[in-house]
N, C-alpha and C positions, 0 to 999 in steps of 0.2 A: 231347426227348432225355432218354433215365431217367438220365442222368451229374447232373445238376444241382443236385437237391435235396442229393447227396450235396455237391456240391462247393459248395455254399451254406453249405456247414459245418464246411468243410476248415480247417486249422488256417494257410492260409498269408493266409487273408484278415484283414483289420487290426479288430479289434475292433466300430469304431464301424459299418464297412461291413455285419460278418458279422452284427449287432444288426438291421440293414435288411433284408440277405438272408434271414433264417430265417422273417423273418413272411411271403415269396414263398412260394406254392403251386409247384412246377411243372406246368406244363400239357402237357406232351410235346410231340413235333415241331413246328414253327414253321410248317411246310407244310400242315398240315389241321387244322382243327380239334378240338381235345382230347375223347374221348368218357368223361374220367370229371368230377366225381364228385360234385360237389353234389347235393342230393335237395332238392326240394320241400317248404317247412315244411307236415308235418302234424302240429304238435302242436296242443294245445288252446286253443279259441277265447279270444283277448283281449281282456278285459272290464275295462271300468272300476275295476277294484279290481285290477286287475294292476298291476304298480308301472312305473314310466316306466323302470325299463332292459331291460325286454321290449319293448319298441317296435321292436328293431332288427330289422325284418324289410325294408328296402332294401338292394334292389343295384344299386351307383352307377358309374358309368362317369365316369373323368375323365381330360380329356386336354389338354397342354397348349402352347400355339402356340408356334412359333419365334420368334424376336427380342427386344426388350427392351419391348413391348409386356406380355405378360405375360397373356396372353386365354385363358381357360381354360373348354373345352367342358366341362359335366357333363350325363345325363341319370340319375337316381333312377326305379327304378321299385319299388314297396313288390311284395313278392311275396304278403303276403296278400287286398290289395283290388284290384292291377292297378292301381293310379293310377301315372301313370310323368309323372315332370317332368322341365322340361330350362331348363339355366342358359347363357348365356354372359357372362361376368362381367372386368371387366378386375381384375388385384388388383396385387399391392405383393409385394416382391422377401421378405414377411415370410409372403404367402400366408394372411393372417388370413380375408380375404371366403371363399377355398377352403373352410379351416377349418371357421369357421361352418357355410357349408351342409351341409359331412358332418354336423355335428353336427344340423343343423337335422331331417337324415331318417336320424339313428341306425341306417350303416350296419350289416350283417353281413358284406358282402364288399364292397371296392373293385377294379375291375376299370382296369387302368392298360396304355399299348400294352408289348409287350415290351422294344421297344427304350429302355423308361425303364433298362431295369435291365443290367448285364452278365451277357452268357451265360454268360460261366464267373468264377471269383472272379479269375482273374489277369490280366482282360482290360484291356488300358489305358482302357475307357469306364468311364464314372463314373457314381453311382446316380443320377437326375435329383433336383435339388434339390425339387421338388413331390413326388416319395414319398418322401426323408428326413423332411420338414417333417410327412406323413402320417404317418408311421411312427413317429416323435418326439410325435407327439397323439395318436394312437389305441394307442400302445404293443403290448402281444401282443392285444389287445381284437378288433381287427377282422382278418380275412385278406383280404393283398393279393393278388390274379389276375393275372400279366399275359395280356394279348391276343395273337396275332399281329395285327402291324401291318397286314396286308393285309386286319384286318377293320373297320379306322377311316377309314369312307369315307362322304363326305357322300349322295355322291348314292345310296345305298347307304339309308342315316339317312333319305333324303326320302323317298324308295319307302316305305320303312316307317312313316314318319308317313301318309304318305296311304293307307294300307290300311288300318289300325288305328285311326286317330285317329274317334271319335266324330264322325256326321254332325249334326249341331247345328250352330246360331246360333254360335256359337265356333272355327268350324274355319276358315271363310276367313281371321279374325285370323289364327289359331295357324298355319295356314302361311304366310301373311305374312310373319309376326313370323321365321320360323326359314329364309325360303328366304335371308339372307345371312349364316345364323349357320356358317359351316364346322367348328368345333370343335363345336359342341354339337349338330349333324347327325352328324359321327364318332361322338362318342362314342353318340348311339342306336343306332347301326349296330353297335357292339359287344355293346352291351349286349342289343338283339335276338336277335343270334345267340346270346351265349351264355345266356342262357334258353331257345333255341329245341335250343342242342346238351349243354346242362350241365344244366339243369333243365329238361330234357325236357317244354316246358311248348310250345304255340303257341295263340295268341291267333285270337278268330273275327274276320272282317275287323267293320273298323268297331263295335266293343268296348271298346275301350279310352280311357281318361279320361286325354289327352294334353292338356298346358298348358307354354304358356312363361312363363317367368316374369321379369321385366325386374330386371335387380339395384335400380331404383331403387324405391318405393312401401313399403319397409320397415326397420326402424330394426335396422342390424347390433348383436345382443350376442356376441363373442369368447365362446369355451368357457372361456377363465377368468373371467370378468364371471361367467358362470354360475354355474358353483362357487362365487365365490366371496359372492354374493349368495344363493346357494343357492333360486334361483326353481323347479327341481324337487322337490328333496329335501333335506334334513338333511347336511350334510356327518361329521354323527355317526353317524349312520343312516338308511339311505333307507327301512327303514320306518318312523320315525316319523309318529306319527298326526297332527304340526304340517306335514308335507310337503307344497305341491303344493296351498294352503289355497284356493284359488279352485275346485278340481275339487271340485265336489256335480253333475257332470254322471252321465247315466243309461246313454247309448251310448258302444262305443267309438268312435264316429265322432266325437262333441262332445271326448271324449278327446282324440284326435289332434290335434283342430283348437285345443285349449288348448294343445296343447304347441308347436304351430305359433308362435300367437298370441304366447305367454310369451319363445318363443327368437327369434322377429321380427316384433315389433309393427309394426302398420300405420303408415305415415305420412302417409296421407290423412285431411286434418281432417275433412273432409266424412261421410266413411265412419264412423268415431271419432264424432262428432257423432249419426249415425244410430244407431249403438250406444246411446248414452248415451241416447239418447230410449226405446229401447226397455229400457232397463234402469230409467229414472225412469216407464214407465208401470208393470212390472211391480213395482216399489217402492209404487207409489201405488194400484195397483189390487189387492186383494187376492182377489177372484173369477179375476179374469182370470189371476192368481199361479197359483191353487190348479186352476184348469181346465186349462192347460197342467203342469202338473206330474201331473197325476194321465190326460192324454193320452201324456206322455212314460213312464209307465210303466209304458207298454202295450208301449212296445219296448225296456225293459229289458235293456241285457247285448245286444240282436238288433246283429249286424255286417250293415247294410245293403249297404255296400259289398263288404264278403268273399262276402257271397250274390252279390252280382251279379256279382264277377269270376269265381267258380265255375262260374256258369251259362255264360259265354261262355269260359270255358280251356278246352283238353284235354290230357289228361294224354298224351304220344305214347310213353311205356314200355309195351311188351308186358306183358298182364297173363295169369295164373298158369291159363290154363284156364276151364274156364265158371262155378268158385267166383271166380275173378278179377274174370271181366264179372259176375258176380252183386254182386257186391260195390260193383262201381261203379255197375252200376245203383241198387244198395239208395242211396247216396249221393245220386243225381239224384233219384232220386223224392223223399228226404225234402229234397232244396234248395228243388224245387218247392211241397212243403206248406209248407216256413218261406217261401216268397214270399206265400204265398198268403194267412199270417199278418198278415204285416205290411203287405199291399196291404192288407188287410181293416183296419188298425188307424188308414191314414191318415187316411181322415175323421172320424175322433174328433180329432184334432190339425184340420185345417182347422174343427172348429167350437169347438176352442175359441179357436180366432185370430180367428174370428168378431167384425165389431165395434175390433177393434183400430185405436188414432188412429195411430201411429208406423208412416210410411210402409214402412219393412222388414220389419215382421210381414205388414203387409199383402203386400208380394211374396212373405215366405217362406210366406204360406198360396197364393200365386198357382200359385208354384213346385209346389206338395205338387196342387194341386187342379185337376190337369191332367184335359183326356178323354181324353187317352193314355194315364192310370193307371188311369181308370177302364176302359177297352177292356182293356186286361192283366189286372184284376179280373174281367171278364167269363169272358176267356178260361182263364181258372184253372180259374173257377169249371165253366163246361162241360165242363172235362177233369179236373176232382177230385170226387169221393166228400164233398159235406158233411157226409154223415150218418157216415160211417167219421171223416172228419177230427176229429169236435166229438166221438168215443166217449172212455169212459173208460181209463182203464190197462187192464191185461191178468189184473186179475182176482185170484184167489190163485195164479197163476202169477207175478206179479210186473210191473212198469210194461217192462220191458224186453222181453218178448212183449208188452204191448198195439203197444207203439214198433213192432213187428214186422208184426205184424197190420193196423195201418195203414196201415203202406206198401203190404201186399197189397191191400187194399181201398180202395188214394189213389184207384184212376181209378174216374171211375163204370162201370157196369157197361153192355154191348153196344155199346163200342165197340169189342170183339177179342172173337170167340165164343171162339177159343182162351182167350185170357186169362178168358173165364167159368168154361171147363170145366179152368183150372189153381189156380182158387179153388174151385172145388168139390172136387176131388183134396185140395189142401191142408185144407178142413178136414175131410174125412173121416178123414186123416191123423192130424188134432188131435183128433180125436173116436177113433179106433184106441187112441192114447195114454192117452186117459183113463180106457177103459175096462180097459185093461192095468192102470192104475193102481187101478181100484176092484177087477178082481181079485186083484190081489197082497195085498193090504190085505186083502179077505177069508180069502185064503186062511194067509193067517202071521196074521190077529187083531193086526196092526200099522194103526195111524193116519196111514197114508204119505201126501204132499205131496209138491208136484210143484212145481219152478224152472226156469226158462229159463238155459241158457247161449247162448254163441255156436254151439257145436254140438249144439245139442237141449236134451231136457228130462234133468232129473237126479231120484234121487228124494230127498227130507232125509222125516229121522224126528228128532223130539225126543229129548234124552236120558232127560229124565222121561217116554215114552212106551216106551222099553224095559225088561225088567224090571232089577233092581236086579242089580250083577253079572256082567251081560251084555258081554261082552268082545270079541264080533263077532255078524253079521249070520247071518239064516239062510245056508244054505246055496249058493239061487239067487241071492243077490246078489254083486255082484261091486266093485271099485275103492271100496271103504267107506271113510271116511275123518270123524276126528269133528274138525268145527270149531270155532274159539275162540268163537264163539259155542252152544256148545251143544249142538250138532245135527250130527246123523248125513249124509252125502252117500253116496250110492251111485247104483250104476246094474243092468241085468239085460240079459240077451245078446237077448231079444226084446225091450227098448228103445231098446239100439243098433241095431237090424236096424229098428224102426218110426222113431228119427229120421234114419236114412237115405234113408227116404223120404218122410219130412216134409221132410228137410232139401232132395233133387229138387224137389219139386214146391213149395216157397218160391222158389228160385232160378229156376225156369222162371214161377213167376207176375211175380217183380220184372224178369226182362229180357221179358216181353209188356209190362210197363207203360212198362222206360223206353224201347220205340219208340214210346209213343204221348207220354212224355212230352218225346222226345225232339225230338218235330214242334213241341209246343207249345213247348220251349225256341226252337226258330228261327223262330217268326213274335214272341215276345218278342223276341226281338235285334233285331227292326227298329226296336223303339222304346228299347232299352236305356238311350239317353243319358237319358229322361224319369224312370229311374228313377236314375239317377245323381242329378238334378240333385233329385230327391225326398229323395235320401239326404243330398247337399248342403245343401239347406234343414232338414232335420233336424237334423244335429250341427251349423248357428250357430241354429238356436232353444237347443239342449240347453242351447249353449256359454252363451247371455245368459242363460237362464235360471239358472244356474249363478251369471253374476257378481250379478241378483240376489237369487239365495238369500244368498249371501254378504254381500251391502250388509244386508240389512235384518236377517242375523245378528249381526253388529257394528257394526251403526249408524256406514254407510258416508256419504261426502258425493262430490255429483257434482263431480269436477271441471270448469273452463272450459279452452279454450286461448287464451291472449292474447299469447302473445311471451313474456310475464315466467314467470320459476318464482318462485310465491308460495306458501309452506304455513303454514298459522297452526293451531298444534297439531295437528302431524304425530305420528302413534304410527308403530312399526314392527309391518306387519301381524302378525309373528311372535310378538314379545316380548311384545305385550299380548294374546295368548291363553294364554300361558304363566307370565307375570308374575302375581304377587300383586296384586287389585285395588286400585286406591290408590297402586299402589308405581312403576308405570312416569311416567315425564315424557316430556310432550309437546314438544317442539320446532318451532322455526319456523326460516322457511328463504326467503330473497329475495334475487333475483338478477337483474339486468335488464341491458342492453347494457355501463351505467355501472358495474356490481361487479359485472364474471364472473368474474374471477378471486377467490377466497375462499380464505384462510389460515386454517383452523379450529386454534384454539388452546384448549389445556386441560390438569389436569393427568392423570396418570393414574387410568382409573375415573371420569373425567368422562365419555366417552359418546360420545368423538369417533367411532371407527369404526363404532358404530353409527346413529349421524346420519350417516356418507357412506353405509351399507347401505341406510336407511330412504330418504333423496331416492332410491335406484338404484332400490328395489324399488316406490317410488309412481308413478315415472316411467314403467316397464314395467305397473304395472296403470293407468294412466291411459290412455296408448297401446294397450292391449287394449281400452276400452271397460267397463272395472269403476269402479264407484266406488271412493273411494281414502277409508283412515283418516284424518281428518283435520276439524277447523270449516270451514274453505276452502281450496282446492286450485287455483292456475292451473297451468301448464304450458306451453312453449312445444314444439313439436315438432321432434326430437333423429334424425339419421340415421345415429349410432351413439351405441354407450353404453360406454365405453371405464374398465374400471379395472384399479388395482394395488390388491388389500386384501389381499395376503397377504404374510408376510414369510420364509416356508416358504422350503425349499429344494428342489431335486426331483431325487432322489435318478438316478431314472431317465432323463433326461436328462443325469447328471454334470450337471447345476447347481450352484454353491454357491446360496447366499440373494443375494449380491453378483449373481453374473452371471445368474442369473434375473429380478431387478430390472431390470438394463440391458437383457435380451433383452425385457421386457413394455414398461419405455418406450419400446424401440426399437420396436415395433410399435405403441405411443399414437402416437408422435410421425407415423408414415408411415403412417396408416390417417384421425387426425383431421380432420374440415374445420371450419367455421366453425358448423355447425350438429350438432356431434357436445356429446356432454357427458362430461368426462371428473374421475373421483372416482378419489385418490390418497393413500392412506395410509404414515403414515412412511416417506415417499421418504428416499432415502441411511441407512437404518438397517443397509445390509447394508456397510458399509465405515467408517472412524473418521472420529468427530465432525468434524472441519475438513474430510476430501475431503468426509462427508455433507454441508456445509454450501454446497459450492462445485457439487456435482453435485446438488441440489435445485435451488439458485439456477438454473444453466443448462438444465435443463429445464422451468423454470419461467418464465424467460423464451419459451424457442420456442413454449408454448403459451400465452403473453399474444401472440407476434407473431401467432399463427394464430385471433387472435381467439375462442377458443372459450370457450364455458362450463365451469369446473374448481372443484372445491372439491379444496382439498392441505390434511392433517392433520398433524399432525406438532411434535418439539419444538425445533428450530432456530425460535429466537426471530428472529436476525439477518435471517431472510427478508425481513418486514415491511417492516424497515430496507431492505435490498439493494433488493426492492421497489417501495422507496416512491417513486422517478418515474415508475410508470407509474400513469395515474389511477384505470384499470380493478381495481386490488388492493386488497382489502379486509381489514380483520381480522376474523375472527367468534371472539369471545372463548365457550365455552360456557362457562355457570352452572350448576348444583345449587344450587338452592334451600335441599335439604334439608344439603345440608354449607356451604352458604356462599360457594362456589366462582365 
């Protein structure tokens, strides 16, 4: 209904509500589904040096169950690689577990049913508490969608897992796992269609890289734990170059999977354990270092996964006439050459895992050193052009006609007489051209050159090649124009008339090739998932190799896990790469069933809040599988990591600093269990000294009853005292050496 958006903004709605409403899209009538307007991201490829708030290329479906239960479907599907995951997760009336996982796959649209929100602003229903609590985290950041409800339907969601989902060792689980999941089958079912009618995108059956994912196996971090340990970025700035210190990975694939890793460390020791070996061989081996690092930079910046969801999507938008399909074709052909690339680069990576003692290198070479890869390898190779693939650029025309010429001559030759005799056309064409070009030049006594645009060739003349004075072109040139670099651009009416027909007979050689490359794309799909799981084993070699570039650049120590958190001359990864040598202090740090609870004391400038940052930030690269700064490092393993370190206010919630404190411990206290670790600085600073003293106290106790592991910083001395009958309460007094403290 087009009434909505208007009345989304109408002045009769109450502040906090019309704050909720404005970040809703509307979608028109509730009866069909909506035909505008998202577009499919075509910007440019994401590459490890891109900063981590370009990640947001998921869109998430969440939906969530009736009663007091509190069960909330979500299905993520990234729109640049196709990998689509699906949650169902039970959470807390504070919706933190929700939380996380938007954060965890850095939505750009959240798609929510309609009936979360009221159709018109005066309607007596109220915004569902799950898209305030969204809408309150993600502020104007993300756009909320709603659905029609009639498209939140499980068996609907199950149909669509079993077309799509990858034929692989993992499918029987994966529908297992999700035939009594009802909410997180809905929300695929949305989330399907509207990809299928908003982003005009559909999937080839059996393509798609579908995983459920069990809320338990990984240690929840809240989006403020994140900020405020700052495990992405700088909270001064996300580009600084101290950002994100563990990423020296090559792909964006290992990319992603750091970022994975960083925002929900695994909690399988086992797994962790396997890591660590593989990080203490490439620590200790320095061949085996340098032969995997100079394998992985053979696929530099290549998006393994984005290639292969490309090959298996189609775009179902009508395109623009036969420069349309030209266009798509030119696309397919050159996906194909970049497959072909990087099939060709695997077996440099399988030898140099060659030999490897740590059982996970060894499967991640299992993985990469399939016959199925090599069979796709094969098949490339019969239907491409090596000797056109391995040419050089395009000459003194410029690299962007060789890129052109390529494509023309990808497939080998008499597998389409047509396609023979439209490369022959085409370079007669280019040869036309040229010789246009050596008569013009003869005939005006000018030294003309010749560049590739998108639509033909143009001519450029130096400006030191015209005489001195010269203020325009002769006569027969036409669209002259002098660029900041120097140099003359023009064109002449018999070189538009000759790249007109160059420009034909390129378009008519690129769509002969993509029906041949077309064939070859669907005998690839039969093996698709082999290259997935290729791509897989790729970005967690990148990823280790990465932690140890890292370890052996700061002279890292492997942590153990034993139950206890033990650190004996802990640095904080950050501060001593930026600190002055000599000047940062180490700290230690122990904590075992008998002192969980820790009252860190000191004066101001003694170092408190960054000894609770440094335990948060070693604990998360321990659970990644990185070696940690540190002489000795134990850990015991934590199924959340729960803190208050800021004393900020937030503006955009109408928080004061007071009632943002109570909102964050109110979500410590209903999110912790027994195996969570929770770091807490200057509790009660947002309210006067005596309440502070009395609302520290009592939250201080609920999480000594809840058994958990806490360190609380702060200058209420009386704690200690208040305290001191529970056995489990400690003081940890910090010292400076260098003041005496």
């Amino acid at each position: 209904m087009s009434s909505r958006r208007a009345d989304y903004s109408s002045n009769s709605v109450t502040p906090r509500r019309n704050k909720h409403l404005q970040k809703v899209r509307s979608v028109g009538s509730a009866s069909r589904p909506p035909t505008s307007t998202l577009r499919p991201s075509t910007g440019r490829l994401t590459t490890v040096a891109s900063t981590v708030g370009d990640c947001s290329n998921y869109v998430v479906a969440v939906l969530e169950g009736r009663g007091v239960a509190r069960e909330i479907g979500m299905a993520a599907l990234n729109k640049t690689t196709g990998q689509c995951v699906i949650f169902q997760i039970p959470d807390c009336q504070t919706y933190v577990k929700t939380i996380h996982h938007l954060h965890l796959h850095s939505p750009s649209a959240i798609l929510v049913p309609d009936t979360f929100l009221p159709i018109e602003p005066t309607s007596k229903s109220k915004i569902s508490p799950l898209v305030e609590s969204i809408s309150d985290e993600f502020s104007n950041d993300v756009e909320m969608v709603p659905i029609p409800r009639k498209y939140w339907n499980d068996n609907d969601g199950l149909d669509m897992v079993n077309r799509l989902i990858l034929d692989n060792g993992e499918k029987p689980g994966t529908i297992l796992a999700l035939s009594k999941k009802y909410y997180a089958l809905s929300a695929v079912s949305a989330l399907f269609k509207f990809v299928e009618t908003r982003m005009n995108t559909t999937f080839a059956p059996r393509s798609v890289r579908i995983s459920y994912r069990s809320p338990e196996g990984t240690m929840m971090i809240d989006s403020e734990t994140t900020r405020n340990l700052e495990l992405l970025h700088s909270n001064v700035s996300k580009r600084s170059k101290n950002s994100f210190l563990l990423n020296h990975t090559f792909t964006p694939m290992a990319h992603r999977l750091l970022r994975v890793n960083i925002l929900a460390p695994i909690t399988d020791q086992m797994a962790i354990e396997r890591r660590l070996e593989v990080v203490q061989e490439l620590v200790n081996d320095e061949e085996k270092y340098t032969a995997i690092r100079d394998a992985l930079k053979l696929l530099r910046n290549i998006d393994f996964d984005k290639l292969i969801a490309q090959l298996s999507t189609s775009d179902t938008r009508p395109v623009g006439g036969a420069s349309g399909n030209a266009r798509g074709a030119s696309a397919r052909v050159e996906q194909i050459m970049r497959l072909r690339n990087v099939v060709r680069s695997l077996p440099e990576v399988v030898r140099a895992l060659q030999g490897c003692r740590s059982n996970l290198l060894r499967m991640i070479a299992d993985m990469i050193d399939d016959e199925r890869v090599k069979s796709i390898d094969e098949m490339v190779s019969q239907g491409l052009n090596d000797d056109a693939l391995s040419a050089g650029g395009g000459g003194s025309f410029g690299a962007s006609f060789g890129a052109v010429t390529k494509k023309v001559y990808a497939v080998r030759a008499n597998h389409n007489r047509l396609l023979d005799v439209a490369r022959e056309t085409y370079r007669e064409n280019v040869t036309d051209i040229i010789e246009l070009q050596s008569e013009l030049s003869k005939e005006h006594d000018l030294p003309i050159s010749m560049q590739w645009q998108d639509n033909g060739f143009i001519f450029v003349l130096k400006k030191a090649d015209v005489p001195p004075g010269t203020k325009s072109l002769p006569g027969p040139f036409i669209n002259a124009s002098m660029q900041k670099n120097g140099k003359w651009t023009f064109s002449h009416l018999e070189l538009k008339k000759r790249n007109t027909r160059l420009r034909d007979s390129l378009d008519e050689a690129l769509l002969l090739s993509d029906q041949i490359v077309k064939a070859l794309v669907e005998r690839i799909l039969e093996d698709i998932g082999v290259l997935y799981k290729a791509s897989e084993a790729i970005g967690l070699l990148d990823m280790l190799w990465s932690f140890a570039h890292t370890s052996i650049l700061h002279n890292y120590t492997r942590p153990e896990f034993t139950g206890t958190l033990a650190i004996k001359a802990g640095r904080h990864p950050v501060l001593e790469t930026v600190q002055v040598a000599g000047n940062f202090v180490p700290n230690d740090t122990y904590a075992c069933d008998g002192s969980s609870f820790q009252v860190i004391e000191g004066p101001n400038m003694s170092g408190k809040s960054t000894y609770l940052r440094q335990i948060g930030t070693l604990v998360v690269m321990a659970m990644c599988g990185c070696f940690v700064p540190a002489e000795y490092a134990s850990f015991r393993i934590h199924d959340a990591l729960l803190t208050r370190l800021s004393n900020d206010d937030d503006p955009e919630r109408s928080l004061s600093t007071f009632a943002k404190e109570m909102t964050t411990s109110s979500m410590i206290l209903s999110a912790a269990t027994d195996s969570s670790l929770i770091l807490i600085d200057e509790l009660g600073r947002g309210t006067s000294p005596i309440e502070g003293v009395g609302l520290a106290h009592a939250i201080a106790e609920e999480i000594i009853r809840i058994k958990v592991c806490a360190f609380l910083s702060g200058h209420f001395h009386q704690l200690t005292f208040t305290l001191s009958k529970y056995p489990t309460v400690v003081k940890h007094p910090l010292i400076h050496p260098s003041l005496g403290w």
